[in-house]
Biopython code that builds the backbone (N, CA, C, O; Angstrom):
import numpy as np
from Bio.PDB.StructureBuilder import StructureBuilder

atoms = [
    (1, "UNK", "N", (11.724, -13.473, 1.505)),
    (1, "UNK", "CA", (11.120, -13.018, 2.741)),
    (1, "UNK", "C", (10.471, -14.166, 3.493)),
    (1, "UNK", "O", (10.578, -14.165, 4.719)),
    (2, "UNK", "N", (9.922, -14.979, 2.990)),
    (2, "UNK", "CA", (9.721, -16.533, 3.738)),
    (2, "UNK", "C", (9.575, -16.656, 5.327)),
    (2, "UNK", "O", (10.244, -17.312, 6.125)),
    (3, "UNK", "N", (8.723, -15.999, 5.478)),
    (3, "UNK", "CA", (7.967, -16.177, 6.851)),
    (3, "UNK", "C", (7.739, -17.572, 7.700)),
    (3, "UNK", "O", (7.517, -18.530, 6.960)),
    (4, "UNK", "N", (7.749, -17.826, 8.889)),
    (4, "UNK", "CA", (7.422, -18.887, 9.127)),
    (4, "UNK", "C", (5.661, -19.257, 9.160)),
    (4, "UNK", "O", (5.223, -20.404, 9.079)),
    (5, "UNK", "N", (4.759, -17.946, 9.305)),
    (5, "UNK", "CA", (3.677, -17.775, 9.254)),
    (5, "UNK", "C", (2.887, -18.098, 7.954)),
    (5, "UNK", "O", (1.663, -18.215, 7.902)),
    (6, "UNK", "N", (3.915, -18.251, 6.714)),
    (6, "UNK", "CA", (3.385, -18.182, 5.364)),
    (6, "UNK", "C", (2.735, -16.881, 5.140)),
    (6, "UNK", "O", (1.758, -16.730, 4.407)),
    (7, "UNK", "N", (3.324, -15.940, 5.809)),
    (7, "UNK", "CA", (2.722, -14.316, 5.038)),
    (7, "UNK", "C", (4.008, -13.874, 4.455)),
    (7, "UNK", "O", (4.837, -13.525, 5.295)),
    (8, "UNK", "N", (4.456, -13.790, 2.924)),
    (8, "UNK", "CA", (5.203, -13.750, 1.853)),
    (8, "UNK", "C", (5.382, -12.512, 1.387)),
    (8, "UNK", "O", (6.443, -11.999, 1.033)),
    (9, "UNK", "N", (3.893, -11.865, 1.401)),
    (9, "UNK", "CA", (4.059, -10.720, 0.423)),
    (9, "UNK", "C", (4.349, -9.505, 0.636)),
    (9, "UNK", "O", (3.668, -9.393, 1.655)),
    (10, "UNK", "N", (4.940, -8.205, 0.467)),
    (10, "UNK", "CA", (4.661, -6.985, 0.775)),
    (10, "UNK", "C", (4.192, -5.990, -0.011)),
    (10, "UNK", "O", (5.090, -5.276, -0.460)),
    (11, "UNK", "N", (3.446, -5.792, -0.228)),
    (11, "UNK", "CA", (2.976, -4.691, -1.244)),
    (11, "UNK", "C", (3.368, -3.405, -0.900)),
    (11, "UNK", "O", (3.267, -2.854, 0.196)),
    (12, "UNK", "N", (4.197, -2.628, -2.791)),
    (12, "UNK", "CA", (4.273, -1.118, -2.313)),
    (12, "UNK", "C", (3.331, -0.755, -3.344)),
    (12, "UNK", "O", (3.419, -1.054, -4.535)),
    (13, "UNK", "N", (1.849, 0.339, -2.427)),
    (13, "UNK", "CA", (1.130, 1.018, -3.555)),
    (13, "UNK", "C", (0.608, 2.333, -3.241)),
    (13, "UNK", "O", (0.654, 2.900, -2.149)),
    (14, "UNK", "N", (0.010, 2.830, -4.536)),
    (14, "UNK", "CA", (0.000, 4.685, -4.350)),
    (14, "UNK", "C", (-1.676, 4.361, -4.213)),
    (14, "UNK", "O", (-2.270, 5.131, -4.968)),
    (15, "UNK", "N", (-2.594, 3.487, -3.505)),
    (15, "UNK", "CA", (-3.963, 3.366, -3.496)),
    (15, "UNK", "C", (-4.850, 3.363, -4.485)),
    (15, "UNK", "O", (-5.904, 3.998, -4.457)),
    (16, "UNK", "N", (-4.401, 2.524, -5.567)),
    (16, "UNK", "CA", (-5.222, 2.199, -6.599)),
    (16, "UNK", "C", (-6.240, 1.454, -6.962)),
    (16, "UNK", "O", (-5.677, 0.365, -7.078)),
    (17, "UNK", "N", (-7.285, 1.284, -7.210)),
    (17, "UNK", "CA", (-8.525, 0.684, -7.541)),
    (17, "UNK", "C", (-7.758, -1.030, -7.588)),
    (17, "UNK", "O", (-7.980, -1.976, -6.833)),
    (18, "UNK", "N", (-7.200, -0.977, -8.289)),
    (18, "UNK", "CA", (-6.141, -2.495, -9.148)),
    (18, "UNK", "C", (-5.686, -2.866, -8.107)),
    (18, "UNK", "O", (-5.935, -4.029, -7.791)),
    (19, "UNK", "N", (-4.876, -2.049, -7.210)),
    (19, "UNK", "CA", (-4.016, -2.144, -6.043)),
    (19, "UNK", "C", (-4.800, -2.531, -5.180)),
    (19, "UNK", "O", (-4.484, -3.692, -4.919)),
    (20, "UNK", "N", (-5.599, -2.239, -4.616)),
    (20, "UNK", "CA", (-6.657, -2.427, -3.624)),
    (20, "UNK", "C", (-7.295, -4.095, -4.076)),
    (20, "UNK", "O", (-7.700, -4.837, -3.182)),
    (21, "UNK", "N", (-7.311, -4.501, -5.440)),
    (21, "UNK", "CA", (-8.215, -5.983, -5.408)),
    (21, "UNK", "C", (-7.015, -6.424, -5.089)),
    (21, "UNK", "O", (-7.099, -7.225, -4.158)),
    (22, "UNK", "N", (-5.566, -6.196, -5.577)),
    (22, "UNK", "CA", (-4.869, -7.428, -5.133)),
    (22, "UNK", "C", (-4.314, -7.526, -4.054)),
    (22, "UNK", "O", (-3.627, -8.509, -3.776)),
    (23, "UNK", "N", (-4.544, -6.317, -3.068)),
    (23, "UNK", "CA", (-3.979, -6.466, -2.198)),
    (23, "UNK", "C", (-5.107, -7.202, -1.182)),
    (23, "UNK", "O", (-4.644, -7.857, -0.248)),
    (24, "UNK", "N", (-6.574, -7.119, -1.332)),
    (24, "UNK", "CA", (-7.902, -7.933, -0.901)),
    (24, "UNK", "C", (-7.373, -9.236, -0.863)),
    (24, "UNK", "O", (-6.984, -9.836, 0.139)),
    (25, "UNK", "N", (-7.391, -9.742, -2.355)),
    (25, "UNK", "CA", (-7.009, -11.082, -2.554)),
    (25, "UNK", "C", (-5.718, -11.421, -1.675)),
    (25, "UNK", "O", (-5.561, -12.204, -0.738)),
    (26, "UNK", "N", (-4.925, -10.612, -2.272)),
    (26, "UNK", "CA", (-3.672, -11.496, -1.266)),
    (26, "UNK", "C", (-3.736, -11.451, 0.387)),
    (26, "UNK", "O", (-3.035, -12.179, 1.089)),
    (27, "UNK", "N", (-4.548, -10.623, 0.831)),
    (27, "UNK", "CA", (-4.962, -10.729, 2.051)),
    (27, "UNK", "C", (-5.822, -11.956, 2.491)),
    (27, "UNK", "O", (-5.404, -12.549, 3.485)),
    (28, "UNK", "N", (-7.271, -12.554, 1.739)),
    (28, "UNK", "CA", (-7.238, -13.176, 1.756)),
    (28, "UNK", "C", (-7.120, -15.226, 1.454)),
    (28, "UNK", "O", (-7.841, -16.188, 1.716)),
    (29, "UNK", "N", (-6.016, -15.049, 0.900)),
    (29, "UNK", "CA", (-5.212, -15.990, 0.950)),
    (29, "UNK", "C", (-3.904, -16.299, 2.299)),
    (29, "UNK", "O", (-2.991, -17.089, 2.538)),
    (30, "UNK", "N", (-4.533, -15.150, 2.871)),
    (30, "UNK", "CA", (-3.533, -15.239, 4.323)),
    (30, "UNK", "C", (-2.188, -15.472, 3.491)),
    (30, "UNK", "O", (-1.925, -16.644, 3.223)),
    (31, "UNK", "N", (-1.318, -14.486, 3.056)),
    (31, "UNK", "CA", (-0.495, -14.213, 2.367)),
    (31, "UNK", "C", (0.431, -13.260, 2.513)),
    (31, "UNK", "O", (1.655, -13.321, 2.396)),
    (32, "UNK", "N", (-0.652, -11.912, 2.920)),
    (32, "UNK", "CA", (-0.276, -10.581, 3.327)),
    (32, "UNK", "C", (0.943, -9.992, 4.270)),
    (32, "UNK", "O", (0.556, -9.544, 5.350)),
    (33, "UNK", "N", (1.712, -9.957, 4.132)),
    (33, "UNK", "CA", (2.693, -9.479, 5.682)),
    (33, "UNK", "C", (3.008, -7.996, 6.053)),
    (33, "UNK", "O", (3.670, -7.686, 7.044)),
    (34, "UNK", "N", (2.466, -7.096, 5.151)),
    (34, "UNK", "CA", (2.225, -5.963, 5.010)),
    (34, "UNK", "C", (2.199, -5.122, 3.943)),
    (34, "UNK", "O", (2.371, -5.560, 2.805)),
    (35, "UNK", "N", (1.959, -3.688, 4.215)),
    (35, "UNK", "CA", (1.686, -2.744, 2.670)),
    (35, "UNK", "C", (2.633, -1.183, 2.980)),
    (35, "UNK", "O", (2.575, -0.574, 4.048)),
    (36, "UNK", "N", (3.199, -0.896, 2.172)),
    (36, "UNK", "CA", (3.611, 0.062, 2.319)),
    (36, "UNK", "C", (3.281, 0.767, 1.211)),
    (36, "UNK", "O", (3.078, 0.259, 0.108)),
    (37, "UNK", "N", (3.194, 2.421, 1.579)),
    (37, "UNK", "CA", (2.161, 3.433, 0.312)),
    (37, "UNK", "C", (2.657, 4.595, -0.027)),
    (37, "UNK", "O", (2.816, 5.419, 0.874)),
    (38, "UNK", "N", (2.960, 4.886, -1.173)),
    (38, "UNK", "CA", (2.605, 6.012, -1.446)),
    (38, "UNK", "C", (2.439, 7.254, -2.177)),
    (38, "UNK", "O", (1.216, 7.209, -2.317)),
    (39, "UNK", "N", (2.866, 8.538, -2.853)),
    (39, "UNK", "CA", (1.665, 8.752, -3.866)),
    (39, "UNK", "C", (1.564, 8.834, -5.018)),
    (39, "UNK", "O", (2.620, 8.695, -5.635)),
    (40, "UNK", "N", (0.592, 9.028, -5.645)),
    (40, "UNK", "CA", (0.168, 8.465, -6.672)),
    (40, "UNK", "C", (-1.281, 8.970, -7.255)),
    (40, "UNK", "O", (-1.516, 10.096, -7.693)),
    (41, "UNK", "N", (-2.133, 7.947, -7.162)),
    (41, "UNK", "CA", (-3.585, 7.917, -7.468)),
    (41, "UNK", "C", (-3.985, 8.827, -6.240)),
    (41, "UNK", "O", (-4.903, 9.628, -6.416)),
    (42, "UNK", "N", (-3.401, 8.764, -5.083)),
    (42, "UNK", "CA", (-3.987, 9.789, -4.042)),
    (42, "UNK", "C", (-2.303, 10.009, -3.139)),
    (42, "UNK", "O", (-1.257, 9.362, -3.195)),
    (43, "UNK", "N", (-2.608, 10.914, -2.559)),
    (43, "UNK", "CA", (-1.316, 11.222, -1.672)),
    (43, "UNK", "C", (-1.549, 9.527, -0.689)),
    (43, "UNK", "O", (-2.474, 8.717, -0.631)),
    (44, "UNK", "N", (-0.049, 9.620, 0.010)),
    (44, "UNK", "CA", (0.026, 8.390, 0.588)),
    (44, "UNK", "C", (-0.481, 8.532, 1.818)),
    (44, "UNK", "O", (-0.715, 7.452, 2.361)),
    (45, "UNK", "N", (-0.700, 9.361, 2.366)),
    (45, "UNK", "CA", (-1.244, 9.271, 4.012)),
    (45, "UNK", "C", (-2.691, 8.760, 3.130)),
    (45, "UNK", "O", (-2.730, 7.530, 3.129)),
    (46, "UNK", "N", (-3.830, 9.354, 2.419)),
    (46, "UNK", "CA", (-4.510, 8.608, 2.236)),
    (46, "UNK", "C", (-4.808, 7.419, 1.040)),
    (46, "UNK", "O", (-5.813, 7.156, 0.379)),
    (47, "UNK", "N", (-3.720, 6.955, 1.081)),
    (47, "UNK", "CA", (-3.785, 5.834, 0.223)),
    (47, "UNK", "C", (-3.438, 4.690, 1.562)),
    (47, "UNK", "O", (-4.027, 3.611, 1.636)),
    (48, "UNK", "N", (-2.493, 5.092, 2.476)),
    (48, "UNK", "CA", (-2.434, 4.288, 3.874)),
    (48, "UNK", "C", (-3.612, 4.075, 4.623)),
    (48, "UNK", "O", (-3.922, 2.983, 5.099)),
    (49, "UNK", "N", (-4.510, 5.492, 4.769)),
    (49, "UNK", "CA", (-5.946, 5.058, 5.519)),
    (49, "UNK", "C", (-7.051, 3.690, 4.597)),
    (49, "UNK", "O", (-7.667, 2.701, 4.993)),
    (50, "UNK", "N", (-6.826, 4.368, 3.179)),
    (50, "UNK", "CA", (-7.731, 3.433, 2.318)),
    (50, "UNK", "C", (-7.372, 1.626, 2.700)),
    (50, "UNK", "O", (-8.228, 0.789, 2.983)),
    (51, "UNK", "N", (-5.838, 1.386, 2.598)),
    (51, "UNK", "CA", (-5.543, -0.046, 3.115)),
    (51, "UNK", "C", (-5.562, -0.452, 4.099)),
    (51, "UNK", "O", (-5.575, -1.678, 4.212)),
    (52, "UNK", "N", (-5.572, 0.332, 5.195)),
    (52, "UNK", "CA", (-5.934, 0.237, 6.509)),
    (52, "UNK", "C", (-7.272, -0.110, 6.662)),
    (52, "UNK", "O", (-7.637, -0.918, 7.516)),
    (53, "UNK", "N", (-8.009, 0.437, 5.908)),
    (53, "UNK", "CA", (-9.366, 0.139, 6.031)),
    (53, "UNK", "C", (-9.842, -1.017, 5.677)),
    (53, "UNK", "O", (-10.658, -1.628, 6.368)),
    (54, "UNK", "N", (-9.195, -1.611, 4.111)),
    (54, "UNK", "CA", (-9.327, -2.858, 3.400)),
    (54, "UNK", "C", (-9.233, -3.763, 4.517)),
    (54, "UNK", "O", (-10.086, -4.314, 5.213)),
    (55, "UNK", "N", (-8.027, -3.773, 4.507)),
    (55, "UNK", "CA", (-7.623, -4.608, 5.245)),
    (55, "UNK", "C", (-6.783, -4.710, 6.981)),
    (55, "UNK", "O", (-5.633, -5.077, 7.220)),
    (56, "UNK", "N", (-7.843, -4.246, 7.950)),
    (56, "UNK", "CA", (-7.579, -3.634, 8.434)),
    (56, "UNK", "C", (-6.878, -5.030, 9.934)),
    (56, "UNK", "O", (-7.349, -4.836, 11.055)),
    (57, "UNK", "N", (-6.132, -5.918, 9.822)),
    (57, "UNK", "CA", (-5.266, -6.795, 10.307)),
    (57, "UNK", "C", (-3.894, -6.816, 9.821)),
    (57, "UNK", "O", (-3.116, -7.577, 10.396)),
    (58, "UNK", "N", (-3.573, -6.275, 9.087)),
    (58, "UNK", "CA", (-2.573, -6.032, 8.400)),
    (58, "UNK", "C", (-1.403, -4.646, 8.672)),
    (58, "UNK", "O", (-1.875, -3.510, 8.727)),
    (59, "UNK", "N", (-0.165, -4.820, 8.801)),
    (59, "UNK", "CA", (0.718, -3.672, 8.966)),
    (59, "UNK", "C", (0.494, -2.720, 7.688)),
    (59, "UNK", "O", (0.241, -3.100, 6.545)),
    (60, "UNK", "N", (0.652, -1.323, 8.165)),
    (60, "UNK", "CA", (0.942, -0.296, 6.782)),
    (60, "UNK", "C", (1.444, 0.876, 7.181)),
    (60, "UNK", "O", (1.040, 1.751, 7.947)),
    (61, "UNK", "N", (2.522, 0.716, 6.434)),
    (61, "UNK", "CA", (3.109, 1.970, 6.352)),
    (61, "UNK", "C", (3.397, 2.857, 5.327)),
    (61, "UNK", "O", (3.603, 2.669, 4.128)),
    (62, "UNK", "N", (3.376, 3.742, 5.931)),
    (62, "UNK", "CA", (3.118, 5.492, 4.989)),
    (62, "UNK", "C", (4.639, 5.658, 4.792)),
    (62, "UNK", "O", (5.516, 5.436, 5.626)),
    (63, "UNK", "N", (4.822, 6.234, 3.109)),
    (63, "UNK", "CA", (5.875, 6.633, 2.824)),
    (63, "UNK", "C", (6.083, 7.578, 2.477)),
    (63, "UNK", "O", (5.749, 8.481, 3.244)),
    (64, "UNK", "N", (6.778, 8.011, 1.084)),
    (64, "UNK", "CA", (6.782, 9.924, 1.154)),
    (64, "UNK", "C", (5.588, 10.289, 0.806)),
    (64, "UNK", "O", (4.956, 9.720, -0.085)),
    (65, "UNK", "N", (5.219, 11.142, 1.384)),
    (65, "UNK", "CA", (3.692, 11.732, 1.254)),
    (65, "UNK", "C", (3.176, 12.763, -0.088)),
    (65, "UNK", "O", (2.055, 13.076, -0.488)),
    (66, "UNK", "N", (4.661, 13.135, -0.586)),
    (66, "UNK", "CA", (4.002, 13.766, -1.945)),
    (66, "UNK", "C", (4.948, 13.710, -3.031)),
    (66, "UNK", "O", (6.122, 13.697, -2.658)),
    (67, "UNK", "N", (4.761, 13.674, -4.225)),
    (67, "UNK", "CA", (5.681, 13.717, -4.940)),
    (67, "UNK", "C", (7.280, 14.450, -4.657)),
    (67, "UNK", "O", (7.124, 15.351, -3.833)),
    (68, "UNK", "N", (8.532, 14.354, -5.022)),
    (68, "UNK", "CA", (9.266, 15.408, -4.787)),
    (68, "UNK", "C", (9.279, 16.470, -5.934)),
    (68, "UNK", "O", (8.748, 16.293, -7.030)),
    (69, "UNK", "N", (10.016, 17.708, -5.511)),
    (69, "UNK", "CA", (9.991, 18.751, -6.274)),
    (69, "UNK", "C", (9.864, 18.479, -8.119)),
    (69, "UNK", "O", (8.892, 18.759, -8.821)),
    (70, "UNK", "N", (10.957, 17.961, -8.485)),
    (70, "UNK", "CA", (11.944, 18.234, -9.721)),
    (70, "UNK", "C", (10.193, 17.072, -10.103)),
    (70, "UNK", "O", (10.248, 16.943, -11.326)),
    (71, "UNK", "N", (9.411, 16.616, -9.808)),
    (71, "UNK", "CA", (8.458, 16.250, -10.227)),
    (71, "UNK", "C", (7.074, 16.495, -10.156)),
    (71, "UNK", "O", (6.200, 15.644, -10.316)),
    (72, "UNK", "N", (6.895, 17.761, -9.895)),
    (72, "UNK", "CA", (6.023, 18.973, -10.041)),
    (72, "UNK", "C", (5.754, 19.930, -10.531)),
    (72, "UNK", "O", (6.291, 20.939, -10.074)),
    (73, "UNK", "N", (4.394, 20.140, -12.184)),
    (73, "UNK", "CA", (4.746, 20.959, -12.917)),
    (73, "UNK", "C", (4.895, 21.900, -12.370)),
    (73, "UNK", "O", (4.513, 22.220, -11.245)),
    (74, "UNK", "N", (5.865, 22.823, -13.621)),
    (74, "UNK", "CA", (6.093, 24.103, -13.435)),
    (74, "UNK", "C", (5.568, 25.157, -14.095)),
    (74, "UNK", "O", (5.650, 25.218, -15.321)),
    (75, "UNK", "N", (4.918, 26.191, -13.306)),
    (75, "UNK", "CA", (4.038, 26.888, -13.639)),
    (75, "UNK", "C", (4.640, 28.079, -14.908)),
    (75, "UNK", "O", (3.869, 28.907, -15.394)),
]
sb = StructureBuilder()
sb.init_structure("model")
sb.init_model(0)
sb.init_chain("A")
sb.init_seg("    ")
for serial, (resi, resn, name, xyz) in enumerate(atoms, 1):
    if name == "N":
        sb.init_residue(resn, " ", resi, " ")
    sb.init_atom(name, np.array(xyz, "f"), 0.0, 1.0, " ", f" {name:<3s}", serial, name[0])
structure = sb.get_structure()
């Protein structure tokens, strides 16, 4: 991906505590070129607000917003 800017990285995460320091750090190391999210530790619309917030110079985009079916217990 080799930017001319030297922003390298893209992170995909479901808004995790872990996720969140490295995506800090790699932010600042001016590294960052964007984040894409989603769910997991929290649904991805708010795992997108949480990195938005971190790091809020940075692109992010929201991906599927909830688990799919065949991965949802069954009652």
């Amino acid at each position: 991906m080799d930017r001319a800017d030297g922003r390298d990285i893209l992170v995909d995460t479901d808004g995790g505590l872990d996720d969140m320091l490295a995506i800090r750090t790699i932010a600042h190391q001016q590294r960052l070129w964007g984040v894409t999210t989603t769910w997991g530790n929290v649904s991805a619309t708010i795992a997108a607000r949480n990195v938005a917030l971190a790091v809020p110079d940075v692109d992010v985009w929201c991906g599927d917003r909830t688990p799919p079916a065949s991965w949802r217990p069954r009652r």
